[in-house]
N, CA, C and O of each residue as an XYZ file, in Angstrom:
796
protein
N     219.442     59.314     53.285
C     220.134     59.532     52.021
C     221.628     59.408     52.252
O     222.174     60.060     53.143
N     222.410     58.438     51.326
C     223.881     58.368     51.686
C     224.310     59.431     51.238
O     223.656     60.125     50.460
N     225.686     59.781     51.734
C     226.562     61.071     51.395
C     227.490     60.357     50.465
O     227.385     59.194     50.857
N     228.430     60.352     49.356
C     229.237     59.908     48.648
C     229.849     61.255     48.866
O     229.189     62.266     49.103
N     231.421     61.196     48.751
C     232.629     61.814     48.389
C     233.516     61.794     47.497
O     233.967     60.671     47.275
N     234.094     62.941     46.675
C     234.782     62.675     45.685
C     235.903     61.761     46.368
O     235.957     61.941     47.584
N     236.811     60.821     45.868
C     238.368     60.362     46.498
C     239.208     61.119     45.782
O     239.246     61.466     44.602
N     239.935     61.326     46.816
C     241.274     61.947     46.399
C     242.366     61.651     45.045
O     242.939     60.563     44.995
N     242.492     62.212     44.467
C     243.308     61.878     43.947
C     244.611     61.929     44.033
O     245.041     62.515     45.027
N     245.672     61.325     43.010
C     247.222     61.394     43.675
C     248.115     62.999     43.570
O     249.012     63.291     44.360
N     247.657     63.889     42.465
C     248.298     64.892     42.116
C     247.635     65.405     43.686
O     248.392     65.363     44.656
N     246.098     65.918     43.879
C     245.881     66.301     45.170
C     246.332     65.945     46.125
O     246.441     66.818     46.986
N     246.746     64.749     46.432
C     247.190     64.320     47.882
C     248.762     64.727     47.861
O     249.161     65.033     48.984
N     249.830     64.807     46.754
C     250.669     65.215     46.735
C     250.592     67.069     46.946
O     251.671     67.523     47.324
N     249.698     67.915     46.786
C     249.508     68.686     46.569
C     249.589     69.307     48.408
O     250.370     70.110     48.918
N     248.550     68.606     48.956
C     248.254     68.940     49.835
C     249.094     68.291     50.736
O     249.063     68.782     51.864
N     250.091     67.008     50.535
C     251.248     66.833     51.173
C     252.496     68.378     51.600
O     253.120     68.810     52.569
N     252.351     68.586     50.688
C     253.646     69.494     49.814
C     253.148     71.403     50.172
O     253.702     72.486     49.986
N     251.330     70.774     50.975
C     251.282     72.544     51.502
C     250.507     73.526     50.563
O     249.966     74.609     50.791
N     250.649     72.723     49.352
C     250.039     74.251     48.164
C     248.635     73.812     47.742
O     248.266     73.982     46.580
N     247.985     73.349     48.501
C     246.545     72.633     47.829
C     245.544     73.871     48.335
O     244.320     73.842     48.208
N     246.484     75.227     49.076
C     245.842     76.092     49.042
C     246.028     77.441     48.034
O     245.386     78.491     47.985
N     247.040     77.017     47.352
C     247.451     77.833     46.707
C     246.581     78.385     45.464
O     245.898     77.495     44.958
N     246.468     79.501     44.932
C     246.046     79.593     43.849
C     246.732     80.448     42.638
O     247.124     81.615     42.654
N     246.752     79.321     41.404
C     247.498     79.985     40.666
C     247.057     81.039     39.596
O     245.901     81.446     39.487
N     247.782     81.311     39.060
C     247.137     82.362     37.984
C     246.782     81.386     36.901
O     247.569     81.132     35.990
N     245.725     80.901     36.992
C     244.814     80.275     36.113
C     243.989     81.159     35.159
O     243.479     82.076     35.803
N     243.671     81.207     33.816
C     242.449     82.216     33.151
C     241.151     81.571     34.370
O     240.981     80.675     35.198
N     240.401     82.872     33.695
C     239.309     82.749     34.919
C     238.438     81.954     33.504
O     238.620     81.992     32.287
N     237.333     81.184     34.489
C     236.794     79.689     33.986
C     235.685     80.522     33.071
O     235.085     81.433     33.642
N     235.398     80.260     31.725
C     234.423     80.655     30.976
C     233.365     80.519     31.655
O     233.016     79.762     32.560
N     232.698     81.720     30.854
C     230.919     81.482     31.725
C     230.040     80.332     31.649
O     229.643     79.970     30.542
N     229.768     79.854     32.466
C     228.610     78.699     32.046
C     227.804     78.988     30.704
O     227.453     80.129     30.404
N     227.481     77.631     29.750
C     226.752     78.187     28.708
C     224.854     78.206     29.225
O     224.367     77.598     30.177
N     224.401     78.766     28.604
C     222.856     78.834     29.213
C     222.403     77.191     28.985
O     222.927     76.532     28.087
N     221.483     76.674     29.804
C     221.112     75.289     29.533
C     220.295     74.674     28.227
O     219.313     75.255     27.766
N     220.641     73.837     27.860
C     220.022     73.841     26.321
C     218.531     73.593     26.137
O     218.259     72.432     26.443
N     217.489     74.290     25.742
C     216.395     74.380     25.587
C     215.613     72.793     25.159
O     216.074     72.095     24.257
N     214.714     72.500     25.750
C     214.531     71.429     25.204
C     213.724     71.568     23.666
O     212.803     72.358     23.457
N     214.153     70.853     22.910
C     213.757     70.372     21.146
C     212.349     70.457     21.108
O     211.834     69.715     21.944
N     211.305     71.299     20.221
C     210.240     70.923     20.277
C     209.851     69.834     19.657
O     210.622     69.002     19.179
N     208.389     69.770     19.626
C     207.931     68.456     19.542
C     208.102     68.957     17.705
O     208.068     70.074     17.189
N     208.297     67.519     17.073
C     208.604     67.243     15.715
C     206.756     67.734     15.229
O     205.615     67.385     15.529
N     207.519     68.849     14.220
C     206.381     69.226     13.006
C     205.400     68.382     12.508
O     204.194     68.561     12.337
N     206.273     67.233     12.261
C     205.481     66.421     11.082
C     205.508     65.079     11.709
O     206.581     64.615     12.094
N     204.493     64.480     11.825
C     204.386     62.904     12.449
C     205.139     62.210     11.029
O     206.140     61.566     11.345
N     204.919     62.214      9.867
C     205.838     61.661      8.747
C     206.740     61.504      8.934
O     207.160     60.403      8.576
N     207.964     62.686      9.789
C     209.210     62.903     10.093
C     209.781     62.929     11.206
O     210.637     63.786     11.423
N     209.418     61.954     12.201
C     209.934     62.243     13.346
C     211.227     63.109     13.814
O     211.296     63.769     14.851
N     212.119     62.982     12.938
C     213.664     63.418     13.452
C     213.192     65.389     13.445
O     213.750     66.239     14.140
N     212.069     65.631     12.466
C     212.161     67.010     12.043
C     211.386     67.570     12.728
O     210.162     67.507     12.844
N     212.842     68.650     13.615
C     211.906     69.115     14.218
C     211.156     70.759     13.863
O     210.899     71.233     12.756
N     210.965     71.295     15.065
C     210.503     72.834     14.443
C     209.475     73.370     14.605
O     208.963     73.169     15.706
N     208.814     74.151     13.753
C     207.473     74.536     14.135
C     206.769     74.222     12.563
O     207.270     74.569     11.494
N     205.318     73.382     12.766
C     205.014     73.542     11.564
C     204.291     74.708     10.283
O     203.864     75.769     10.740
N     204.204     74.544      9.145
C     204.050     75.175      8.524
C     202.259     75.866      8.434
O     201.302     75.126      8.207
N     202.164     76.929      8.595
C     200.938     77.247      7.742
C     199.415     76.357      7.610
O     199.110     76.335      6.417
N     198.483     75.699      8.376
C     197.663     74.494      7.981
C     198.178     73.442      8.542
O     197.223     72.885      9.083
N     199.411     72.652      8.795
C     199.879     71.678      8.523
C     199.414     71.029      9.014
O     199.174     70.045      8.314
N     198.939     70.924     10.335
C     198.047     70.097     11.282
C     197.332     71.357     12.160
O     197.717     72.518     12.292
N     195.997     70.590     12.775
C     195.221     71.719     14.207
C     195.991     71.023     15.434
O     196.144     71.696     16.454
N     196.541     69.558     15.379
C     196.413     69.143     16.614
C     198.204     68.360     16.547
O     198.604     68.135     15.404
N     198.937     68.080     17.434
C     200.418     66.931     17.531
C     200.310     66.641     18.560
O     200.203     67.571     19.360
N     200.276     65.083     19.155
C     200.533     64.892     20.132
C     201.719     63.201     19.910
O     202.251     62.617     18.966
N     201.640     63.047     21.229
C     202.620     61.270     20.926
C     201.334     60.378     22.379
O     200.767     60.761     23.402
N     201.425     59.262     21.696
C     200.888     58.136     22.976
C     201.455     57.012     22.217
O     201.851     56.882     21.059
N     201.357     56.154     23.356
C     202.139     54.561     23.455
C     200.477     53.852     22.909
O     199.350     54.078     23.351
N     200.834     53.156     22.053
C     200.273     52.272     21.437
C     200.634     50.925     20.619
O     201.271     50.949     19.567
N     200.085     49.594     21.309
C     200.585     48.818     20.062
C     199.844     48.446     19.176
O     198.738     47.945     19.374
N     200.496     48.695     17.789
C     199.885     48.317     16.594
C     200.722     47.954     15.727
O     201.906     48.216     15.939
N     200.400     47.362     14.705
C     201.668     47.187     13.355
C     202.278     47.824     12.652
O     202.112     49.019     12.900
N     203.034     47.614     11.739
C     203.856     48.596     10.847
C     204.114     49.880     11.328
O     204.117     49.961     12.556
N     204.372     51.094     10.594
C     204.944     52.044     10.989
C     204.379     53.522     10.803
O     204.756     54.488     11.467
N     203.368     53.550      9.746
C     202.231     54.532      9.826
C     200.948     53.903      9.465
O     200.904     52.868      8.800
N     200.054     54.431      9.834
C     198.570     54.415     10.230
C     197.830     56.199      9.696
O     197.823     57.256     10.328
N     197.345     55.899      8.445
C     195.931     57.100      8.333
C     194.916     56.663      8.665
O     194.877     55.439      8.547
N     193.634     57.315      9.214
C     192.963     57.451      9.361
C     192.096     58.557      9.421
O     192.649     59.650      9.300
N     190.415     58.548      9.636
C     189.705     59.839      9.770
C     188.540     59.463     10.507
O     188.152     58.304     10.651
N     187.973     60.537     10.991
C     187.056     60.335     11.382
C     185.467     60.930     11.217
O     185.517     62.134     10.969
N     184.405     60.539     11.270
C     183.505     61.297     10.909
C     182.664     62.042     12.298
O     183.125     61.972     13.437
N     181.204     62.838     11.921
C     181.259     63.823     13.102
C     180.513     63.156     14.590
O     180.357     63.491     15.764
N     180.181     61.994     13.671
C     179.613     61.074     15.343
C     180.894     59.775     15.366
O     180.725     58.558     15.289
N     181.944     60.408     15.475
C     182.753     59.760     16.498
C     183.599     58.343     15.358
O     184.820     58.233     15.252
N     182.891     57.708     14.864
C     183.435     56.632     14.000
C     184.714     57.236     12.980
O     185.056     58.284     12.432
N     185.208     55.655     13.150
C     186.966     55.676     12.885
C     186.618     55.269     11.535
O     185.656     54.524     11.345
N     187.519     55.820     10.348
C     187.567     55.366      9.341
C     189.075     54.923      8.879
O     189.874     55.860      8.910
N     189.649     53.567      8.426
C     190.777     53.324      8.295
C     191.094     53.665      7.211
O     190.301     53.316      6.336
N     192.292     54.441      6.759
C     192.378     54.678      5.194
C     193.676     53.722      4.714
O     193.892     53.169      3.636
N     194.424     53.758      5.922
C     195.640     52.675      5.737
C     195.902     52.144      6.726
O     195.461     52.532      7.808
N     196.797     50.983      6.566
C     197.200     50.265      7.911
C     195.926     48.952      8.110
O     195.072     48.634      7.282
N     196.213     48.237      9.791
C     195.776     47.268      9.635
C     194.675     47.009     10.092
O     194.623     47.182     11.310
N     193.454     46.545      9.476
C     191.848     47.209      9.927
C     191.873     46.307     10.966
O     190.767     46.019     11.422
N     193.169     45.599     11.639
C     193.152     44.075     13.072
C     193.179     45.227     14.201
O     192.502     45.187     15.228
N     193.992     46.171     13.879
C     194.545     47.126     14.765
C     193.557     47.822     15.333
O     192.594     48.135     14.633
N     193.606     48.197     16.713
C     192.710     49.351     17.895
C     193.421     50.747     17.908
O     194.334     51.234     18.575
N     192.650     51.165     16.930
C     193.394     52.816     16.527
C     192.739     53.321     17.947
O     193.506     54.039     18.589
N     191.484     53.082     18.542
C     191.392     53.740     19.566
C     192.379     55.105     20.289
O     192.261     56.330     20.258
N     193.359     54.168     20.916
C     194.203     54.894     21.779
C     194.834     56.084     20.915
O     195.000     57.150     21.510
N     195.198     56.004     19.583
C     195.474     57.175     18.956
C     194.449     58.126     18.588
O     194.653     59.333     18.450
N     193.425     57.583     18.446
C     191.878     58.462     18.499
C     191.939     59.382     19.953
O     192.116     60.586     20.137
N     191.753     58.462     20.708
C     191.357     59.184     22.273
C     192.838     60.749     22.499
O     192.675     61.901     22.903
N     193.831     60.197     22.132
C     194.877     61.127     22.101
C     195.270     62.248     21.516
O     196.057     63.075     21.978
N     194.584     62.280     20.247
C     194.101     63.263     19.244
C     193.201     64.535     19.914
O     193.522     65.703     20.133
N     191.791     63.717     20.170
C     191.248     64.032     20.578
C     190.457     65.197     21.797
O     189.499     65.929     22.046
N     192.001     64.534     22.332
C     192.074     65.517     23.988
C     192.573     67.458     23.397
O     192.558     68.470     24.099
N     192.958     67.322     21.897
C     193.371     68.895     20.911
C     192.650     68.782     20.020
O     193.106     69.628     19.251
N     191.540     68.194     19.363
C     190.673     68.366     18.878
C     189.717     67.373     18.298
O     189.946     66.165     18.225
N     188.630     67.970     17.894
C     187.254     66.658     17.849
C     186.786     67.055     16.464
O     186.757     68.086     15.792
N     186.320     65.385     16.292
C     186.071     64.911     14.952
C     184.806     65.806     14.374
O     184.072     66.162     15.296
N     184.363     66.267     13.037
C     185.508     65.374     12.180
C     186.999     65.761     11.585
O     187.053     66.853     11.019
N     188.220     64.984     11.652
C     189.592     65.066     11.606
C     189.833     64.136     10.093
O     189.035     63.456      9.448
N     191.100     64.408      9.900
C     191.531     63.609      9.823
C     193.285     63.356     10.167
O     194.022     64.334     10.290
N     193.900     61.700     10.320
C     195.005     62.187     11.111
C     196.173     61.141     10.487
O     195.745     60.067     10.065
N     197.104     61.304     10.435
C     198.243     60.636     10.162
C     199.496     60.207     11.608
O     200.250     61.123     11.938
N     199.608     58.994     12.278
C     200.101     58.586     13.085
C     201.529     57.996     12.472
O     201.501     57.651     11.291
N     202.768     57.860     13.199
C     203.601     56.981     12.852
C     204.705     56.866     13.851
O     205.142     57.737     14.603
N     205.149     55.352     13.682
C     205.917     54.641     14.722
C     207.325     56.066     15.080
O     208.059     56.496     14.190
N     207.359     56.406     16.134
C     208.703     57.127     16.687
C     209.768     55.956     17.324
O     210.883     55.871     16.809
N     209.500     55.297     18.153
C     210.423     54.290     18.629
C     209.375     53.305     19.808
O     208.588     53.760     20.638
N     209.786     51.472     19.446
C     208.959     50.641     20.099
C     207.162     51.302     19.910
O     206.751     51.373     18.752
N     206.418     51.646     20.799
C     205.069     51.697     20.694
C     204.972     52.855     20.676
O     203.816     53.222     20.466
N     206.060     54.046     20.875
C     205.619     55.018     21.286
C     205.240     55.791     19.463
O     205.971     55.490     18.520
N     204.176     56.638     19.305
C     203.376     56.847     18.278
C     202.913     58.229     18.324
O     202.409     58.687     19.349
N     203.152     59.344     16.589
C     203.659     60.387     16.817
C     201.836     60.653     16.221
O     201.302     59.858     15.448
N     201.448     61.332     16.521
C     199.825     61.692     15.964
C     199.858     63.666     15.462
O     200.008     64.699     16.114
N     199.645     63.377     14.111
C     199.004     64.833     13.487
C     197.900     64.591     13.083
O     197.705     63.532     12.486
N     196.582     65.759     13.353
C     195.478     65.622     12.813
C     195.060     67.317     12.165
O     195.256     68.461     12.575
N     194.451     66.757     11.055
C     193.775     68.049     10.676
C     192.383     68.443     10.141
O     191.991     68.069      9.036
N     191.829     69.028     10.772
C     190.045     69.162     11.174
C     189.906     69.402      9.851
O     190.650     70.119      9.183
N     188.500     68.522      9.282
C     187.911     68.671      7.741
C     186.364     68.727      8.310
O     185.941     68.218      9.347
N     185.630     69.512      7.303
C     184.421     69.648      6.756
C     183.762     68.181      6.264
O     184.270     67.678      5.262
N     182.799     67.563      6.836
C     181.861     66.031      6.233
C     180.628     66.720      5.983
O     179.782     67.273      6.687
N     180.777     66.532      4.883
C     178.828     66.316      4.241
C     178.416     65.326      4.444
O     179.053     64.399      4.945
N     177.204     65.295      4.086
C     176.373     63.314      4.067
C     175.294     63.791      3.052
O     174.495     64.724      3.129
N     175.536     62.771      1.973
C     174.632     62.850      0.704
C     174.855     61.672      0.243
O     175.803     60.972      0.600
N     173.623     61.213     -0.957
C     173.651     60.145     -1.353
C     174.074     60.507     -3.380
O     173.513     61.084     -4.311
N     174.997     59.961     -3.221
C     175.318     59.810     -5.130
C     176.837     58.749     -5.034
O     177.971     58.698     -4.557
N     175.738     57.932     -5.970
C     176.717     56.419     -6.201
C     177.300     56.329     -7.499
O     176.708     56.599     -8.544
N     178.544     55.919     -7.393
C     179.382     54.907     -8.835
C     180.312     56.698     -8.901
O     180.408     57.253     -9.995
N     180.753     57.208     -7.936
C     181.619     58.411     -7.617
C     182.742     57.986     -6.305
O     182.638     57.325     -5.272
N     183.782     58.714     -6.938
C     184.358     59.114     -5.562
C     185.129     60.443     -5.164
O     185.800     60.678     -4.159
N     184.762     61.412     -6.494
C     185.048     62.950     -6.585
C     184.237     63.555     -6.871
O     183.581     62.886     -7.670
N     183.774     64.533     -6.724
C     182.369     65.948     -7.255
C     183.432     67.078     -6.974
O     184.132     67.299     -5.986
N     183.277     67.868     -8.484
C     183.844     69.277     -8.026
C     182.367     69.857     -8.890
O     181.714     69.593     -9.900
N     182.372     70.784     -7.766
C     181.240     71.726     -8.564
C     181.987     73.638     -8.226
O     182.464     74.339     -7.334
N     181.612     73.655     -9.665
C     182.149     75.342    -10.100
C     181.178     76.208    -10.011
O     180.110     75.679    -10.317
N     181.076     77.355     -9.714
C     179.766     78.152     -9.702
C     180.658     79.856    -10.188
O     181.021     80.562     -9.247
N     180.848     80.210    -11.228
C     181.673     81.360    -12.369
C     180.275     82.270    -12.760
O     179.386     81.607    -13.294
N     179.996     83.716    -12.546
C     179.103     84.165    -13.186
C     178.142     83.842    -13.142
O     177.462     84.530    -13.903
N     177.349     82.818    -12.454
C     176.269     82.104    -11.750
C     175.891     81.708    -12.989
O     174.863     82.001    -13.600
N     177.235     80.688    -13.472
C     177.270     79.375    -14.541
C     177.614     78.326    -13.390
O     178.494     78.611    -12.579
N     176.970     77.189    -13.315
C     177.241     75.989    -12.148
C     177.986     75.265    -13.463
O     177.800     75.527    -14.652
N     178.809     74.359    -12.926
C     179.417     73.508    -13.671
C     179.539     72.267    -13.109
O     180.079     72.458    -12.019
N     179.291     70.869    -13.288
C     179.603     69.335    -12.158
C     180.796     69.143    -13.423
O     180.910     69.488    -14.600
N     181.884     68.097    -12.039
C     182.447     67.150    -12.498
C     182.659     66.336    -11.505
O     182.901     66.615    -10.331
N     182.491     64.596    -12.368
C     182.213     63.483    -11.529
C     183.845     63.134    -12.257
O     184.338     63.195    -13.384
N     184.173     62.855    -11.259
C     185.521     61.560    -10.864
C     186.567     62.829    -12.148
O     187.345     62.288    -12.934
N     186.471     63.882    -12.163
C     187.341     64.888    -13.174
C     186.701     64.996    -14.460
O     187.349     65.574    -15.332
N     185.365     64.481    -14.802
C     184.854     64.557    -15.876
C     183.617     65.078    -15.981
O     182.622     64.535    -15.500
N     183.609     66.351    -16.728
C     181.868     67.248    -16.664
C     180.630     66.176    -16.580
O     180.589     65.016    -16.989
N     179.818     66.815    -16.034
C     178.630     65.888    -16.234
C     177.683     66.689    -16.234
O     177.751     67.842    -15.808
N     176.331     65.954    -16.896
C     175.421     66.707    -16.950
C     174.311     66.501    -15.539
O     173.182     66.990    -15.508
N     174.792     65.852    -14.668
C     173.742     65.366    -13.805
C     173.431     66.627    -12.742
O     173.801     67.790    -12.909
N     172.784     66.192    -11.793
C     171.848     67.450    -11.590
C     173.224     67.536     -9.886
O     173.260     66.528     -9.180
N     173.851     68.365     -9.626
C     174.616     68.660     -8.503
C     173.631     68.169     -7.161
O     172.440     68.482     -7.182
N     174.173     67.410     -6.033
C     173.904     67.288     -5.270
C     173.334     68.779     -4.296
O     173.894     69.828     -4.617
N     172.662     68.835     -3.579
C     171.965     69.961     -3.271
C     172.667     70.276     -1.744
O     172.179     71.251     -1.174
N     173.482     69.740     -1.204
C     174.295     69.740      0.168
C     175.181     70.401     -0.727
O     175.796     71.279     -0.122
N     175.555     70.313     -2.183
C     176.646     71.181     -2.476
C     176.845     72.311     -2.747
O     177.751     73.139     -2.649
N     175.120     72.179     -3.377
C     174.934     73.468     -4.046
C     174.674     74.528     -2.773
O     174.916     75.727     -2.911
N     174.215     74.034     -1.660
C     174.125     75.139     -0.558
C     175.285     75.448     -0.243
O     175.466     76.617      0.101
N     176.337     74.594     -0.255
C     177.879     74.933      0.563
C     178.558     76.067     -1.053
O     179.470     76.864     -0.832
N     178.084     75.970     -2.212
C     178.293     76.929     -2.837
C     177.902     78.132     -2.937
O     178.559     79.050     -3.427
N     176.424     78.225     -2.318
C     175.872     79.098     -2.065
C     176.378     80.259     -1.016
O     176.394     81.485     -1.121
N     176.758     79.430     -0.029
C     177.395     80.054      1.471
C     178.797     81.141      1.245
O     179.123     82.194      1.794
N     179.554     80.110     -0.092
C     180.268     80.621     -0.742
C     180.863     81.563     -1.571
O     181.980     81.701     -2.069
N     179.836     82.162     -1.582
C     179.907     83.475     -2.400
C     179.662     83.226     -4.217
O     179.697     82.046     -4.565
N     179.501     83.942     -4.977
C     179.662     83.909     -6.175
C     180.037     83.163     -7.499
O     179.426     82.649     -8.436
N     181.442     83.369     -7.091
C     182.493     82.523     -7.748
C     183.017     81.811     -6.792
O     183.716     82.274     -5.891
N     182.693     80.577     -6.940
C     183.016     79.517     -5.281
C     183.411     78.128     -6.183
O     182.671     77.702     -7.069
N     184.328     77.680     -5.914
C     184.358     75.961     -6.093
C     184.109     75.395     -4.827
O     184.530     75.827     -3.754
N     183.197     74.117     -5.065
C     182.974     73.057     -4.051
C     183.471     71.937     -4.526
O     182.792     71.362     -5.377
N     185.270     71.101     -3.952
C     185.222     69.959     -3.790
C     184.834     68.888     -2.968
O     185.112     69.130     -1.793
N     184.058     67.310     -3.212
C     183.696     66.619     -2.110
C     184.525     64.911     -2.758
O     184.507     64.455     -3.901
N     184.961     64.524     -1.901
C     185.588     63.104     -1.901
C     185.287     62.459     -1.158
O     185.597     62.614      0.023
N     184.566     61.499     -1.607
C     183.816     60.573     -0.321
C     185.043     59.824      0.528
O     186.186     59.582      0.141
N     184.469     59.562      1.716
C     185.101     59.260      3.177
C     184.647     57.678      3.048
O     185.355     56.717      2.744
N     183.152     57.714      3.397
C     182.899     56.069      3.720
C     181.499     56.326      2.863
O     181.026     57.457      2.752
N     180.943     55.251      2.322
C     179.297     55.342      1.924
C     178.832     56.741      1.439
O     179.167     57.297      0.393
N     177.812     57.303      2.617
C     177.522     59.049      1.654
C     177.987     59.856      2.862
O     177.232     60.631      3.448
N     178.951     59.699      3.130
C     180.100     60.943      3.795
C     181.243     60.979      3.233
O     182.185     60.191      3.306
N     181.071     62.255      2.478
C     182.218     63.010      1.740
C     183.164     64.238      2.594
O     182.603     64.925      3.448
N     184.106     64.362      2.387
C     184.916     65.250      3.019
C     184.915     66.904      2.284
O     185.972     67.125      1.693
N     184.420     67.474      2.262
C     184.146     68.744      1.056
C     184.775     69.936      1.732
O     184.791     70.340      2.894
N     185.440     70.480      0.254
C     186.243     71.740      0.858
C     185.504     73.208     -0.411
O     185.016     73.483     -1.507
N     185.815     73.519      0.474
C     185.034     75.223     -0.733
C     186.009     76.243     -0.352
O     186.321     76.581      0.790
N     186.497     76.737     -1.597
C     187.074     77.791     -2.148
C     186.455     78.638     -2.972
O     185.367     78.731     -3.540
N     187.460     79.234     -2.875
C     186.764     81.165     -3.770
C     187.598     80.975     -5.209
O     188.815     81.141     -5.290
N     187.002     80.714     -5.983
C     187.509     80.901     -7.443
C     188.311     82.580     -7.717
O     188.762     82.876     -8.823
C-alpha cells in the first residue's frame, strides 16, 4: 500500500522557517464534530422515489429496489395464489420476473405491486398482499354484496341486481359477521380480488 503525504505548503514552510510552526495560538477551540449523517431511508412510495420516510398505515407489506431492464417508467402488476403474473400496465414484451422474484423474497403471492424506474434499470418495488377468490360469473367486472339485518343485497358493475350472489361470497360474508360488505373485482378470467368489511 503506497503512503501519500500532505505537501507543504508556503505559509507552513515559512512558518517553520521562522521557528513558530510550533507555536500555538490562541485559536477558539474547534467545534465539536457533528454526529455522522444517518443514512435516508428507503423511499415510502415506489410512485415517489425522491419521498422519503416511513410509510403510511397499509401502504405497502413489502419495498424493495432490483436492477431490471424493462420499458417506460412504471409497471403494475399482480399476482395470483399459484404464482402467475398478471400485467395490469406496462409492456406485456417485458420479463416482470426479476421484479416478481424481488418482491417476493418480503412476501408471497397473492400481491399486488406497483414498480417504477428510480435511475437507468435500477427499479423501486411496493407490494401489497390481497385476498383472490376463484368463481365463475361472466359479462362483470365488480360484485359488491351487502349483508344489513340479514337483508343480502348484489350489485353488478354498481348496479342492484337480482341475480342469485355468488356463493364464495356469500361464505366470505358469512365469516364476516352480520353486517359485512363483500367487494370482488375480477383480476384475470374467474379470479377476483375480494375485500370484506364490517358495515
Amino acid at each position: 500500500m503506497a503512503l501519500f503525504r500532505k505537501k507543504e505548503t508556503y505559509n507552513e514552510q515559512m512558518l517553520r522557517e521562522a521557528g513558530l510552526d510550533r507555536v500555538v495560538f490562541n485559536t477558539p477551540a474547534p467545534a465539536p464534530e457533528a454526529e455522522p449523517a444517518q443514512q435516508a431511508p428507503m423511499p415510502a412510495d415506489p410512485l415517489h422515489p425522491t419521498r422519503a420516510g416511513t410509510p403510511g398505515p397499509g401502504a405497502w407489506d413489502a419495498v424493495t429496489t432490483v436492477l431490471a431492464q424493462i420499458h417506460g417508467h412504471r409497471v403494475d402488476f399482480m399476482t395470483l395464489p399459484n404464482g402467475d403474473l398478471i400485467v395490469i400496465s406496462g409492456s406485456d414484451d417485458d420479463d416482470l420476473a426479476p421484479l416478481a422474484d424481488a418482491i417476493e423474497e418480503h412476501v408471497s403471492p397473492p400481491y399486488k405491486a406497483i414498480a417504477t424506474r428510480r435511475e437507468g434499470n435500477l427499479w423501486g418495488v411496493g407490494a401489497k398482499r390481497i385476498d383472490v377468490a376463484e368463481f365463475a360469473f361472466p359479462d362483470a367486472d365488480a360484485l359488491a354484496l351487502s349483508q344489513t339485518d340479514g337483508v343480502a343485497e348484489l350489485r353488478v358493475d354498481g348496479e342492484p341486481s337480482d341475480e342469485t350472489p355468488p356463493v364464495e361470497l356469500q361464505r366470505l360474508g358469512e365469516r364476516g359477521g352480520s353486517d359485512v360488505s363483500v367487494e370482488a373485482e375480477r383480476i384475470d378470467g374467474d379470479y377476483w380480488e375480494v375485500k370484506v368489511s364490517p358495515l
